[in-house]
N, C-alpha and C positions, 0 to 999 in steps of 0.2 A: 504494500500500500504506500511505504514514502516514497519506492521509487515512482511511482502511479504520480503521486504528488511533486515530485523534482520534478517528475520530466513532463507535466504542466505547466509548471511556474519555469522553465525553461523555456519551456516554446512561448509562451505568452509573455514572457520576457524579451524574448529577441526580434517577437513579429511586431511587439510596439514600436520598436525603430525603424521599420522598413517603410512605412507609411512617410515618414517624417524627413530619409535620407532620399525618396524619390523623388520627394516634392522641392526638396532642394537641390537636387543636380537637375531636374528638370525645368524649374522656374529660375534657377540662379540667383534667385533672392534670399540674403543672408542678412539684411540688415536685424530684421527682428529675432534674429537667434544670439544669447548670450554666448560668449566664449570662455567666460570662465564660468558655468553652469556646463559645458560641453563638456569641457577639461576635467570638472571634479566627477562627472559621471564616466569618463573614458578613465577617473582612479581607481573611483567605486569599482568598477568593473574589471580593472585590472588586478585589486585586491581578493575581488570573489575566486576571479581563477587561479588564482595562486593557490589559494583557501580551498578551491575544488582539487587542486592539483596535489595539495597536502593528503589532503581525506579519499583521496582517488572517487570523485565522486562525478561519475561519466556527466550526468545532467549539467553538474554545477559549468563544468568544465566545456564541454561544448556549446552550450548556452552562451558564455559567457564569452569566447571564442568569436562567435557571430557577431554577440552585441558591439563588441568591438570595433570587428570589422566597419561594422553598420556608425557607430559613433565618431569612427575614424575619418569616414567619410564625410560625414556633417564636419568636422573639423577642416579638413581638407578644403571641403566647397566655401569654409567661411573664412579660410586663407584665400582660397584661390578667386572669389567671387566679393569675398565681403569689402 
C-alpha cells in the first residue's frame, strides 16, 4: 500500500510541472515567473532525490528525476526568455 501511495504522489508530483514548462517554452513568456521561487523548488527537489537515493526509494527517486528535468527547464526559459 505505501508503494501504491509513492508512486501516486510521484506521478502527480511530476505531471504538475509539465503543464507549466509547456506553457513556457511555448509562449516564451517569463516575466511573471519568480526565479528565486524556481531555484528553491529545483533545491527542494534536489534534496528529495538525494533522500530517495539514500532510502532506495524507486518513487521518490524517479519522481523526482522528472520534476527536475521539468523545473530545469522553466529555469532555463526564464534565463533564456526572461
Amino acid at each position: 500500500m505505501e508503494h501504491l501511495i509513492g508512486g501516486a504522489a510521484a506521478v502527480l508530483g511530476t505531471v504538475c510541472w509539465l503543464p507549466q514548462t509547456l506553457k513556457t517554452w511555448r509562449s516564451r513568456e517569463t516575466k511573471d515567473l519568480s526565479m528565486p521561487a524556481n531555484l528553491l523548488i529545483l533545491a527542494t527537489l534536489s534534496l528529495w532525490l538525494i533522500y530517495g537515493v539514500m532510502i532506495a526509494a524507486w518513487p521518490l527517486i524517479l519522481g523526482n528525476v522528472i520534476s527536475i528535468l521539468l523545473v530545469s527547464a522553466i529555469v532555463i526559459a526564464k534565463l533564456r526568455f526572461g
